[in-house]
C-alpha positions as CSV (number, residue, x, y, z in Angstrom):
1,X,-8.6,111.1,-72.1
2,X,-11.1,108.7,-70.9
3,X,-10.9,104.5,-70.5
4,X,-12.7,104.6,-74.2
5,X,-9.9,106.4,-75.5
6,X,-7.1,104.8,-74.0
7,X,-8.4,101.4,-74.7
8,X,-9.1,102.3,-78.9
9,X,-5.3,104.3,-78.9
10,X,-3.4,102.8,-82.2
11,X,-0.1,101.1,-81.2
12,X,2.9,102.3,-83.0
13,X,3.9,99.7,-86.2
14,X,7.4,98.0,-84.8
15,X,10.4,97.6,-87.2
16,X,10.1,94.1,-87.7
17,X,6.4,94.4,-89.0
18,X,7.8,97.3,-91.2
19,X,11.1,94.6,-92.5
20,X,8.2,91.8,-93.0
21,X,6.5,94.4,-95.7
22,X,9.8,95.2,-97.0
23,X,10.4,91.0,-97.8
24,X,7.2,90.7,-98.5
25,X,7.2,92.9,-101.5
26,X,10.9,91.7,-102.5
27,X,8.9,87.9,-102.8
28,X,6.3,89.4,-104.8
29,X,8.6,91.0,-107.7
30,X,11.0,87.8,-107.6
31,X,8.1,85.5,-107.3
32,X,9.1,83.6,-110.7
33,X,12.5,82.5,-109.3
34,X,11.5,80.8,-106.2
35,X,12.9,77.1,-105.8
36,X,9.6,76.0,-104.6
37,X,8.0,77.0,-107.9
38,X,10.8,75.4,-109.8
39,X,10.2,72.2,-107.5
40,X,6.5,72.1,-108.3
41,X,7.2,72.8,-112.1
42,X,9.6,70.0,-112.4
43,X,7.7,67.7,-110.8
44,X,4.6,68.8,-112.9
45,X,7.3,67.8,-116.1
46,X,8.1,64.7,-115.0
47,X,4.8,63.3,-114.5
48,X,4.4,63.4,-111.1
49,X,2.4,65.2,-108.2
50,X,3.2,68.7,-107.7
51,X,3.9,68.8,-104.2
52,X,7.3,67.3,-103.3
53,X,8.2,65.7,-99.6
54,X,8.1,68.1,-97.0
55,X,11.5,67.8,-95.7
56,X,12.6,69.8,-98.8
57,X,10.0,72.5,-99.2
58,X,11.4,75.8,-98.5
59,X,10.2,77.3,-95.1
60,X,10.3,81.7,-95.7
61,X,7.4,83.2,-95.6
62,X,8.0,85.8,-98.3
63,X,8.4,82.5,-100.3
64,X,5.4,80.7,-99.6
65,X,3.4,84.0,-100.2
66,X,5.0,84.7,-103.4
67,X,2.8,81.5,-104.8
68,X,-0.4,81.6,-106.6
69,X,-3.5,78.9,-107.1
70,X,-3.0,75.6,-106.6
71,X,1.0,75.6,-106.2
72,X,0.3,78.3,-103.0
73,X,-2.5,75.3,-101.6
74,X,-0.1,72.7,-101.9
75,X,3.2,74.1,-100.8
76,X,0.9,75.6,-97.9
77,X,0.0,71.9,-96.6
78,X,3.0,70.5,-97.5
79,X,5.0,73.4,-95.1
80,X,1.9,73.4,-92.4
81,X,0.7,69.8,-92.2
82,X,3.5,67.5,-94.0
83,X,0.7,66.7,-96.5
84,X,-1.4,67.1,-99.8
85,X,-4.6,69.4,-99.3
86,X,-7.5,67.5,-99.7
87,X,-10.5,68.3,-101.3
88,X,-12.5,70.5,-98.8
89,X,-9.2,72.1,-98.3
90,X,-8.8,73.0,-101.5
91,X,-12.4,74.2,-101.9
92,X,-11.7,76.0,-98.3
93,X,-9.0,78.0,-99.2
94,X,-10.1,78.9,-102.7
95,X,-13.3,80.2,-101.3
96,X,-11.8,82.6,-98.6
97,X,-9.2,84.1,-101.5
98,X,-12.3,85.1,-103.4
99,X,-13.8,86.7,-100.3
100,X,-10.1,88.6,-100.1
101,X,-8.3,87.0,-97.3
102,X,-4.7,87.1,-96.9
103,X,-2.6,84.2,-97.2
104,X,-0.7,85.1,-94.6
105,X,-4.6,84.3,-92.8
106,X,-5.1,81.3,-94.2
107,X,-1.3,80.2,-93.3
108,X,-1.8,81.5,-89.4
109,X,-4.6,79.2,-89.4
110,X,-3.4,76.1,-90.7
111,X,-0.1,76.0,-88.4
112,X,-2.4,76.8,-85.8
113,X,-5.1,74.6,-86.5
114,X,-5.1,71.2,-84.2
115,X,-3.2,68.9,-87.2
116,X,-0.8,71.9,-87.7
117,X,-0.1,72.0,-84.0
118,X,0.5,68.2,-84.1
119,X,3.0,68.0,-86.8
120,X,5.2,70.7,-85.1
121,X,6.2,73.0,-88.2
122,X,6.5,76.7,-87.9
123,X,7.0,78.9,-91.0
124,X,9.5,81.4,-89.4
125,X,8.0,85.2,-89.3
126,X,4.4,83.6,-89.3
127,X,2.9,84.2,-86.2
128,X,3.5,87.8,-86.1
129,X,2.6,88.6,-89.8
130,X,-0.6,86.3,-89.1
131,X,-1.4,88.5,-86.1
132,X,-0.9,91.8,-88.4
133,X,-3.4,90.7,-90.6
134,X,-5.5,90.0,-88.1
135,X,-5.6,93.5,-86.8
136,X,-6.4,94.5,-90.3
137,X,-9.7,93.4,-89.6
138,X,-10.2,95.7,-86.6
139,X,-12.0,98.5,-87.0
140,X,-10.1,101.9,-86.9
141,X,-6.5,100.1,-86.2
142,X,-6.6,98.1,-89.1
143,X,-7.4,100.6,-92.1
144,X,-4.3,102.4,-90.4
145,X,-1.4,99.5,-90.3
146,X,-2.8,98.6,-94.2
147,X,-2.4,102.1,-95.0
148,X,1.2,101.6,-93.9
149,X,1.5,98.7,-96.2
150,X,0.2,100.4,-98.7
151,X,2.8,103.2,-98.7
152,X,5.6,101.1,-98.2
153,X,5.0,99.2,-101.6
154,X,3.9,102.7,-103.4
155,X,7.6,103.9,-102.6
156,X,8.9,101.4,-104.2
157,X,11.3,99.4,-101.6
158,X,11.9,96.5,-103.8
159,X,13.4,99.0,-106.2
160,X,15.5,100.5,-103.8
161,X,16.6,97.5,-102.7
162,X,18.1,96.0,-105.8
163,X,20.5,99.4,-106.4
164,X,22.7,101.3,-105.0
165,X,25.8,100.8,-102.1
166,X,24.6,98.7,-98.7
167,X,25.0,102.5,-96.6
168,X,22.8,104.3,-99.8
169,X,20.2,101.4,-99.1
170,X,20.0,101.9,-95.8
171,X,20.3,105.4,-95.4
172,X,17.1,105.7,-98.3
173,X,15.4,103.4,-96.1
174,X,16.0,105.3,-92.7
175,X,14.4,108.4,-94.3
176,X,11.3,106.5,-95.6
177,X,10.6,104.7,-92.6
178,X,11.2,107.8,-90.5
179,X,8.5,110.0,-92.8
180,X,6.2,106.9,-92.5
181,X,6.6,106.4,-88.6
182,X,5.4,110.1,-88.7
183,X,2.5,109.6,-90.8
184,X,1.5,106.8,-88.7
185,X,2.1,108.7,-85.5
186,X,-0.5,112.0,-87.1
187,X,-3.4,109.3,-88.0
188,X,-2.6,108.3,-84.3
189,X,-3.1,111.3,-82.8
190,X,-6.0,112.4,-85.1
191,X,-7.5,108.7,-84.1
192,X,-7.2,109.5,-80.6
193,X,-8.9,112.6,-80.7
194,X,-11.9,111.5,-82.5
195,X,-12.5,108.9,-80.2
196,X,-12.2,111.2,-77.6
197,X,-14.9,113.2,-79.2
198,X,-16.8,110.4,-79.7
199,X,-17.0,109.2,-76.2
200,X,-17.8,112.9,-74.8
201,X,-21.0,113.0,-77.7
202,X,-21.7,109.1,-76.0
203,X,-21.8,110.3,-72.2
204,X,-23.7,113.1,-73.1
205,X,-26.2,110.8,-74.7
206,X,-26.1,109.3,-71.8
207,X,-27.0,111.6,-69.6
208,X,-29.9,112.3,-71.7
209,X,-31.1,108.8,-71.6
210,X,-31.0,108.7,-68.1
211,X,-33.1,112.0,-67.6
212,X,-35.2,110.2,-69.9
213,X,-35.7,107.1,-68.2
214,X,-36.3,109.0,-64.9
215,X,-39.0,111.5,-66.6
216,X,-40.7,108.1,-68.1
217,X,-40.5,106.3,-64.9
218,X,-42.3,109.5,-62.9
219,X,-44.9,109.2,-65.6
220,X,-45.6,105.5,-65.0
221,X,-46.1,106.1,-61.6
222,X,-48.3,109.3,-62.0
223,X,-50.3,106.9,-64.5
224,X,-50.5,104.1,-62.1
225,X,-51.9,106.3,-59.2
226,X,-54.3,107.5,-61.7
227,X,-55.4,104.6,-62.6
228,X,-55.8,102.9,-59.0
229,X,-58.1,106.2,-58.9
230,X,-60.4,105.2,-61.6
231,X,-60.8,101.6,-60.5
232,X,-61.9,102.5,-57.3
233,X,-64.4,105.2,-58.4
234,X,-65.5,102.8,-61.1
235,X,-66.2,100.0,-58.5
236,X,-68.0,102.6,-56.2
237,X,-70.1,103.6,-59.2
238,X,-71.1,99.8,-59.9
239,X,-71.8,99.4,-56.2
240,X,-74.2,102.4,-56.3
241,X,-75.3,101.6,-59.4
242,X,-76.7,98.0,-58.0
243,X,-78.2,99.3,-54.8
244,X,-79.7,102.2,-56.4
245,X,-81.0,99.1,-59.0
246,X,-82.5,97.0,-56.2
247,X,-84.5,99.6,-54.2
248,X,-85.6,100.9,-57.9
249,X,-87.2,97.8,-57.7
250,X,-88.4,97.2,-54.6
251,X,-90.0,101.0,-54.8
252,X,-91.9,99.4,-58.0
253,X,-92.6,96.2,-56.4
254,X,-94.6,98.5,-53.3
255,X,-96.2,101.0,-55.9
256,X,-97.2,97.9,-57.6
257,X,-98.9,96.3,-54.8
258,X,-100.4,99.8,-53.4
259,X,-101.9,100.1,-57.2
260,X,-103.3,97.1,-56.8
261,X,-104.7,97.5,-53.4
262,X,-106.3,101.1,-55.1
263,X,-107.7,99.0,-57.7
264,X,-109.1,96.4,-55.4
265,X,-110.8,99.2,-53.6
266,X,-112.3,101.1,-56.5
267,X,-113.8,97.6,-57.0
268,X,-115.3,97.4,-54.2
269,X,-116.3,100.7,-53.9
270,X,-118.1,100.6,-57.5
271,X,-120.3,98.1,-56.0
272,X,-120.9,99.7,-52.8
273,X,-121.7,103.1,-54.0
274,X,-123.0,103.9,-57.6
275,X,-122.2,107.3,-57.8
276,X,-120.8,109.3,-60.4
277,X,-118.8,111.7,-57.9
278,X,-117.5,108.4,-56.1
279,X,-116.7,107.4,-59.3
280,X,-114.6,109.9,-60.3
281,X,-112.8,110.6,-57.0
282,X,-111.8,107.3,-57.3
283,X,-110.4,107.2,-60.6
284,X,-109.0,110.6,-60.1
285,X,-106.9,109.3,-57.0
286,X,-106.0,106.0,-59.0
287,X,-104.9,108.3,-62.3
288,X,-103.2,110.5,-59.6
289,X,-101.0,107.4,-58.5
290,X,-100.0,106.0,-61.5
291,X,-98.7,109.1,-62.9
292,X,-96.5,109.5,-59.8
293,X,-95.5,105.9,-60.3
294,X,-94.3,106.8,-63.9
295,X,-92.7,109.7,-62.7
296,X,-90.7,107.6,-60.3
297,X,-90.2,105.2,-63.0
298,X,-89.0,108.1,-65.4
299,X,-86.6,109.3,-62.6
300,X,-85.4,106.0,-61.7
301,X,-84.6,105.2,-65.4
302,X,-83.1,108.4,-65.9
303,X,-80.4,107.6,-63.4
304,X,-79.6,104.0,-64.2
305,X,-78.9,105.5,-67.7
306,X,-76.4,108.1,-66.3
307,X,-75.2,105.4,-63.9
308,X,-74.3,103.2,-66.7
309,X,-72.9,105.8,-68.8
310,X,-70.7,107.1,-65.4
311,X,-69.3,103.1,-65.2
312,X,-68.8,102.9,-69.2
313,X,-66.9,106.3,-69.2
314,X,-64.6,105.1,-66.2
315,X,-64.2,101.8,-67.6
316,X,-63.0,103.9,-71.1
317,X,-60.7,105.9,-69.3
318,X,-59.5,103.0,-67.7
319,X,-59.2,101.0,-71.0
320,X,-56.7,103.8,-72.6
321,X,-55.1,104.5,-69.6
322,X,-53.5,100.7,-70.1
323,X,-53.3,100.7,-73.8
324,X,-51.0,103.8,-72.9
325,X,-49.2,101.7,-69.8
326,X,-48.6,98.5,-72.6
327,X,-47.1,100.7,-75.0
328,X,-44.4,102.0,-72.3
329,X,-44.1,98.5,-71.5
330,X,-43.1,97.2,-75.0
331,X,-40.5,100.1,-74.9
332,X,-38.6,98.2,-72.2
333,X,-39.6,100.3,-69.1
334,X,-40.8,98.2,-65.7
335,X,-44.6,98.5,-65.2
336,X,-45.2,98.7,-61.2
337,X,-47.1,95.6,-60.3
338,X,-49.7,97.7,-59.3
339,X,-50.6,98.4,-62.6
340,X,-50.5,95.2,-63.7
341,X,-52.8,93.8,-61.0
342,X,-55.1,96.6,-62.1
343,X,-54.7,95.6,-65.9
344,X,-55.9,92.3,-64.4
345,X,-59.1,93.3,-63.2
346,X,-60.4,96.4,-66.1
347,X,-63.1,94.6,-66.9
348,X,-64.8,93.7,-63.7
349,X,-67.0,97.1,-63.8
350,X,-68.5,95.6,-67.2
351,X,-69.1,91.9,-66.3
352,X,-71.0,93.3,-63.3
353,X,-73.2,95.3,-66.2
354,X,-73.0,92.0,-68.0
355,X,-74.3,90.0,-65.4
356,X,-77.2,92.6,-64.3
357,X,-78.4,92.4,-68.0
358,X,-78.6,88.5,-68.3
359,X,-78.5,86.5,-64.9
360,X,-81.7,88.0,-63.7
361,X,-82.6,90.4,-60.9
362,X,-81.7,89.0,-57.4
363,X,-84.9,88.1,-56.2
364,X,-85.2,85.7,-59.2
365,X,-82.0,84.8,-58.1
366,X,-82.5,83.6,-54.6
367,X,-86.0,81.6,-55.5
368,X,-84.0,80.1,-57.3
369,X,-81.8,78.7,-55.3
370,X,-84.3,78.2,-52.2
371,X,-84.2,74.6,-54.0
372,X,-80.8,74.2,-52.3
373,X,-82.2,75.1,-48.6
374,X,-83.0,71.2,-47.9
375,X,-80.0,69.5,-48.5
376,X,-78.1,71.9,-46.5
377,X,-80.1,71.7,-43.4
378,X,-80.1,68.2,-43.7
379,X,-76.2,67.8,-43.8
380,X,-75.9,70.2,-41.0
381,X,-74.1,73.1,-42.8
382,X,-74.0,76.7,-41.9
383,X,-73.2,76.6,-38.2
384,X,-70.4,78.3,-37.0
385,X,-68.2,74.8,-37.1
386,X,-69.4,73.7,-40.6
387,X,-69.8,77.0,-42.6
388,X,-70.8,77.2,-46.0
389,X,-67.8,78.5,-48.5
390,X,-69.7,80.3,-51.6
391,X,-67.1,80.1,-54.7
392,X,-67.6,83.1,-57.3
393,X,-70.0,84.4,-55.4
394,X,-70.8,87.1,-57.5
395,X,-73.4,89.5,-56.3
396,X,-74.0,87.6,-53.1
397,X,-78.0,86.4,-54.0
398,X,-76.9,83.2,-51.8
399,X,-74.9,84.9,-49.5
400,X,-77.8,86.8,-48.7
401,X,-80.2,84.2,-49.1
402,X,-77.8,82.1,-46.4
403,X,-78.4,85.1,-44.0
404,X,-81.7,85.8,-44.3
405,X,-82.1,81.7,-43.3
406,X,-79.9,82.3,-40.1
407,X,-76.6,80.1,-41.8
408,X,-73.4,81.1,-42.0
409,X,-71.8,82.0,-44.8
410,X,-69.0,83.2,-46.7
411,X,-67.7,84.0,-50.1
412,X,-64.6,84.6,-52.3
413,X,-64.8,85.9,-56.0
414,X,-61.5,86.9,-58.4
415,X,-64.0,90.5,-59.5
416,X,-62.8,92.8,-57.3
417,X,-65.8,94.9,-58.0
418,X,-68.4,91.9,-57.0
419,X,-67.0,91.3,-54.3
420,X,-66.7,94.7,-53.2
421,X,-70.9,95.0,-53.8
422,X,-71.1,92.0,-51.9
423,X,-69.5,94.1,-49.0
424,X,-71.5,97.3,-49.7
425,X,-75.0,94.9,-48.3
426,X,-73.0,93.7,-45.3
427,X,-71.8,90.3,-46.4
428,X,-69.1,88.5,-46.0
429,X,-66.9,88.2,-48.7
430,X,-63.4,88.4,-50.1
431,X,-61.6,89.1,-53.3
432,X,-59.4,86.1,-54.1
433,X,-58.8,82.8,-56.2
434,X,-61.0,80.4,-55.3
435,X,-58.9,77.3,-55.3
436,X,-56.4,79.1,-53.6
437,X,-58.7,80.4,-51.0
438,X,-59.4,76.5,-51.0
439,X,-56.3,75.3,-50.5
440,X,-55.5,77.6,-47.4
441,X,-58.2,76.1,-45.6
442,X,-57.6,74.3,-42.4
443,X,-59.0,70.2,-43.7
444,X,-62.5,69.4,-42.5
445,X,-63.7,73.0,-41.8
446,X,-66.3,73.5,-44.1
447,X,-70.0,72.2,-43.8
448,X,-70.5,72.9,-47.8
449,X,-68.8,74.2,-50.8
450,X,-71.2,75.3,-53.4
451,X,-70.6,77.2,-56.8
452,X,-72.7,78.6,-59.1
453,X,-72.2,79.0,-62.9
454,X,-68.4,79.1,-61.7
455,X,-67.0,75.7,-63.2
456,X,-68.1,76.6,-67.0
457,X,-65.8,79.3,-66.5
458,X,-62.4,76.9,-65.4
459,X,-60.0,75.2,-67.6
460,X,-60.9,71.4,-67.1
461,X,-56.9,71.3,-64.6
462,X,-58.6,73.8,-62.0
463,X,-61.8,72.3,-61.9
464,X,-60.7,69.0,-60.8
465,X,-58.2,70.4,-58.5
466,X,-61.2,72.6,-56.9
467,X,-62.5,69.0,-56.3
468,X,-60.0,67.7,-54.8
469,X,-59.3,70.6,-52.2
470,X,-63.6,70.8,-51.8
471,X,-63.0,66.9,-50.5
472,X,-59.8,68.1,-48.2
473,X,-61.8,71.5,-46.4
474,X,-65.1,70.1,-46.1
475,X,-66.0,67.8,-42.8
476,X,-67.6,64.3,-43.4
477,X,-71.2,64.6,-44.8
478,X,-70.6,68.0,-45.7
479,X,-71.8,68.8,-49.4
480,X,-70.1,70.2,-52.8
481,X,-73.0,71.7,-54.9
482,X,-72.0,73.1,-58.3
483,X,-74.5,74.2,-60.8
484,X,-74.2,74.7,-64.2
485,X,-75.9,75.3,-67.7
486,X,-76.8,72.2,-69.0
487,X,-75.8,71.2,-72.5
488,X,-78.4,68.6,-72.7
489,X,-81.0,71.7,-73.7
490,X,-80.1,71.8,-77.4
491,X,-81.1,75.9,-76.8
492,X,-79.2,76.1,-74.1
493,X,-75.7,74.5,-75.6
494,X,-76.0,76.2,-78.6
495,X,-76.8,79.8,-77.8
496,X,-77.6,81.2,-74.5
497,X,-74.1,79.2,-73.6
498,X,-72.2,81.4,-75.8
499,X,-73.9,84.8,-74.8
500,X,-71.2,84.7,-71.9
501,X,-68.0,85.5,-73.4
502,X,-65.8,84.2,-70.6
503,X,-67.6,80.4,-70.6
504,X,-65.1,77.9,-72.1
505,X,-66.8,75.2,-72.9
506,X,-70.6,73.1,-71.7
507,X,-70.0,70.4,-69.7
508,X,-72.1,67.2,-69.7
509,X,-73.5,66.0,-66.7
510,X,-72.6,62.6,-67.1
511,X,-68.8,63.7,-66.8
512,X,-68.7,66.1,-64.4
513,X,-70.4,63.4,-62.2
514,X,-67.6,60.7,-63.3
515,X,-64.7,63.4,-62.1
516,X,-66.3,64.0,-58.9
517,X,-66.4,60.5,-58.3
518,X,-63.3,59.4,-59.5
519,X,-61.6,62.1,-56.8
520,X,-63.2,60.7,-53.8
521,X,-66.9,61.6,-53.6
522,X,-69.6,58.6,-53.5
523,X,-72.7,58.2,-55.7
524,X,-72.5,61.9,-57.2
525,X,-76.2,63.3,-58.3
526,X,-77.2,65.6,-60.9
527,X,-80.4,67.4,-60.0
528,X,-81.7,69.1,-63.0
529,X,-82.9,72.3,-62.8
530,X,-85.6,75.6,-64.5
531,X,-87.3,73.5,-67.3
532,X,-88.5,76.2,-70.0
533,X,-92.2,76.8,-70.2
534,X,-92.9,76.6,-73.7
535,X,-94.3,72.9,-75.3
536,X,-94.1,71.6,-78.6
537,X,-97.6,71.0,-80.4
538,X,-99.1,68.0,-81.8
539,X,-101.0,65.0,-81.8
540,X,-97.9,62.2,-81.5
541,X,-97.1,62.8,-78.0
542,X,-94.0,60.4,-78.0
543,X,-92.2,62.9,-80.3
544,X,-93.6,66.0,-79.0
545,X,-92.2,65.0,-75.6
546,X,-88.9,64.2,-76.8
547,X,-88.8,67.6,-78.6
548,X,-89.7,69.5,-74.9
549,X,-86.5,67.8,-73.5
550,X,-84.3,68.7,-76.4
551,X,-85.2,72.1,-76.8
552,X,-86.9,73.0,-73.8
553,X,-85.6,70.7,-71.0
554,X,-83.7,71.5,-68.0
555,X,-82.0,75.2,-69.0
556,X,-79.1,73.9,-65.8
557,X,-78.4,71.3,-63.4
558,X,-76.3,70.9,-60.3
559,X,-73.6,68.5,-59.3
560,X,-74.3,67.4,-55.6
561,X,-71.9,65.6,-54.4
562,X,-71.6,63.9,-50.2
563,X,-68.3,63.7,-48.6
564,X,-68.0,60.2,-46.6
């Protein structure tokens, strides 16, 4: 039999439970003639409360049990707690007979209630008819010992009792209890054995579950090597995908220039010679060129398409893959961290589309930021003693910018896939948090800190703390240079802001210049930065210029801050 069994195995009903039912039903059909009810009747008569002093309520159990209503509540506290009930009492007990408690419940409770305890009564027989009832309540045990209840006042033991000789009596009785001892000994038995049925359909369930379990947890980790697999094609595919971008360019850039350079000499020749056949061997050469250039052109677009389409498909794959993880997840199973990590980081491969639609090819880039080349020669940054720390370095235009000047640099970026093209072009940068990267930094190491389009992106906690470890890493004089769109444009702030879908918020220039201050920095500047082209017409000048400012004024600026 196993522990299950053994534990849920019915205990035979003793004799003196079996001689409590007996009393119990002799109380119930002599119930009228009890001297408490005659107490509580005559006291009713005369006028007065119906619960008499304790000290002469009667004390059996069958007689207590034999009352009804209110004469049952007060005969119960008078016995129990030497007192009246009182109202919630009364409401108590009257609420828990409705439900279809026992009395012999609602006794057990009161003598064993703290008051009860305290006034040191016991109703003899109590305690172990209170404990009977309780097992009632237990499932599979209890249905049996009220079945046995049940029989013993169906055969009629109060009847048997009032008639007959003493030896009759108890001869009559021997046979009934012996016939229900056996009864109660079968339902045992039959108990036993469906529990034991039970717990073998449980542990084979078990089993089941575990192969299960194991099956599911192979999958996840099938799943998970899968998908490391994707990411790292996908992020191979974006890297290709930009350098194969960048020398599309550059190979239109030259054919470009070598058009112009054909066109420059037709010119010339056309007033050289002033032939027909010169003519035409000249136009025939130049028609010659430009339909290989839009052959190139054709080619080149041809496989940026599939390129894209390669990264999209991967980064769909990728997407279900972990809609298919999360769903085993909400089952309960353990997702490897792995696979969280790479949950993490799905959507790198598409901000690295997102950011070679908008931000602009990396030459625009880098003139861009030629504005910066100045003020960091000036304060001494980029030598091997005072590098320059690029945060969210993104593709790595001022990384490479940085090299192509002879200053070195470094960068760190959270997009695994960034910073891996950063790498591809031979620069130095790592995947990581930025202020943690920060933080590790030995104090007084850096020559500048710079960040671009990065803050916009921070919750308004990191981007102070990135200003306070900038102050602890970089030497004295060295420089913090963030840029940022500038909410000051009215175009800016209320549309090209928003065309990122991971900026949080715009940030005025007056108060990111208050922050940096207020964490150490002196005399903070904001250099405002790429004015739009485009002017508002009309005569009334004063307004016109105001309107430039508002809606085509500085698209960023920069916050360039000097540590002491």
């Amino acid at each position: 039999m196993s522990e299950t069994s053994k534990k849920m195995s019915v205990a035979p009903i003793s004799t003196a439970d079996i001689t409590d039912e007996i009393w119990l039903e002799v109380a119930r059909n002599h119930a009228g003639a009890t001297p408490l009810r005659e107490a509580a009747d005559r006291a009713r008569q005369a006028g007065m409360p119906a619960v008499l002093d304790h000290s002469t309520m009667p004390t059996p159990l069958p007689s207590l049990l034999a009352l009804e209503g209110m004469p049952f509540m007060e005969a119960a506290y008078a016995t129990t707690l030497g007192r009246p009930p009182d109202e919630a009492g009364i409401a108590y007990i009257t609420a828990e007979l409705l439900k279809g408690r026992s009395k012999v419940e609602l006794l057990g409770e009161l003598e064993a209630s703290a008051e009860g305890k305290r006034s040191g009564r016991v109703i003899a027989g109590l305690r172990r008819r209170y404990l009977v009832h309780r097992v009632y309540r237990v499932p599979v045990v209890g249905p049996v010992i009220r079945l046995g209840s049940t029989v013993l006042r169906r055969t009629g033991v109060s009847r048997l009792l009032g008639s007959g000789s003493p030896s009759a009596r108890q001869q009559e009785l021997d046979t009934r209890f012996s016939g229900f001892t056996a009864t109660i000994d079968k339902t045992r038995r039959a108990l036993e054995e469906r529990v034991s049925e039970q717990q073998m359909a449980i542990d084979l369930l078990t089993r089941r579950l575990t192969t299960q379990e194991e099956t599911g947890r192979k999958a996840i980790a099938m799943q998970g090597e899968m998908l490391a697999t994707l990411s790292k094609q996908s992020a191979k595919l974006a890297q290709q995908f930009a350098s194969l971008e960048d020398s599309v360019i550059d190979s239109m850039l030259a054919l470009s220039e070598t058009v112009q350079n054909h066109q420059s000499r037709l010119t010339s020749l056309e007033g050289a010679v002033d032939t027909d056949a010169a003519r035409a061997q000249i136009e025939t050469a130049a028609g010659s060129l430009r339909l290989e250039l839009d052959g190139r052109m054709l080619a080149a677009e041809q496989i940026a398409r599939q390129n894209r389409q390669d990264v999209a498909d991967q980064q769909r794959r990728i997407g279900l893959m972990l809609n298919s993880l999360n769903a085993v997840k909400a089952m309960g199973h353990a997702i490897p961290a792995e696979v969280n990590e790479q949950d993490d980081h799905a959507l790198d491969s598409l901000y690295v589309a997102f950011e070679d639609r908008f931000r602009g090819t990396r030459r625009a880039i880098k003139d861009r930021q030629r504005v910066y080349l100045p003020r960091l020669h000036a304060a001494g940054a980029g030598t091997a003693d005072r590098a320059i720390l690029d945060i969210g370095a993104g593709r790595g235009e001022f990384l490479e910018l940085m090299r192509d000047e002879g200053l070195v640099a470094r960068g760190v970026d959270t997009n695994i896939t960034m910073a891996a093209v950063c790498r591809e072009q031979g620069l130095d940068c790592v995947e990581g948090d930025a202020l943690a990267y920060l933080a590790a930094l030995p104090p007084g190491s850096l020559g500048a800190i710079t960040g671009f389009h990065i803050i916009e992106h921070l919750p308004f906690k990191v981007m102070v703390r990135i200003m306070d470890e900038a102050l602890r890493a970089l030497a004295p004089g060295g420089l913090l240079i963030l840029e940022t769109p500038n909410p000051a444009n009215l175009l800016t702030a209320s549309r090209w802001f928003y065309l990122d879908p991971t900026h949080r918020n715009p940030l005025p220039g007056e108060m990111v210049a208050m922050i940096a201050e207020a964490r150490g920095f002196p005399n903070p500047e904001i250099v405002e930065l790429h004015p739009m082209d485009a002017r508002f017409p009309g005569s009334d000048r004063p307004l016109a210029e105001a309107l430039d400012r508002v809606f085509y004024g500085p698209q960023d600026y920069a916050l360039v801050a000097r540590k002491a």
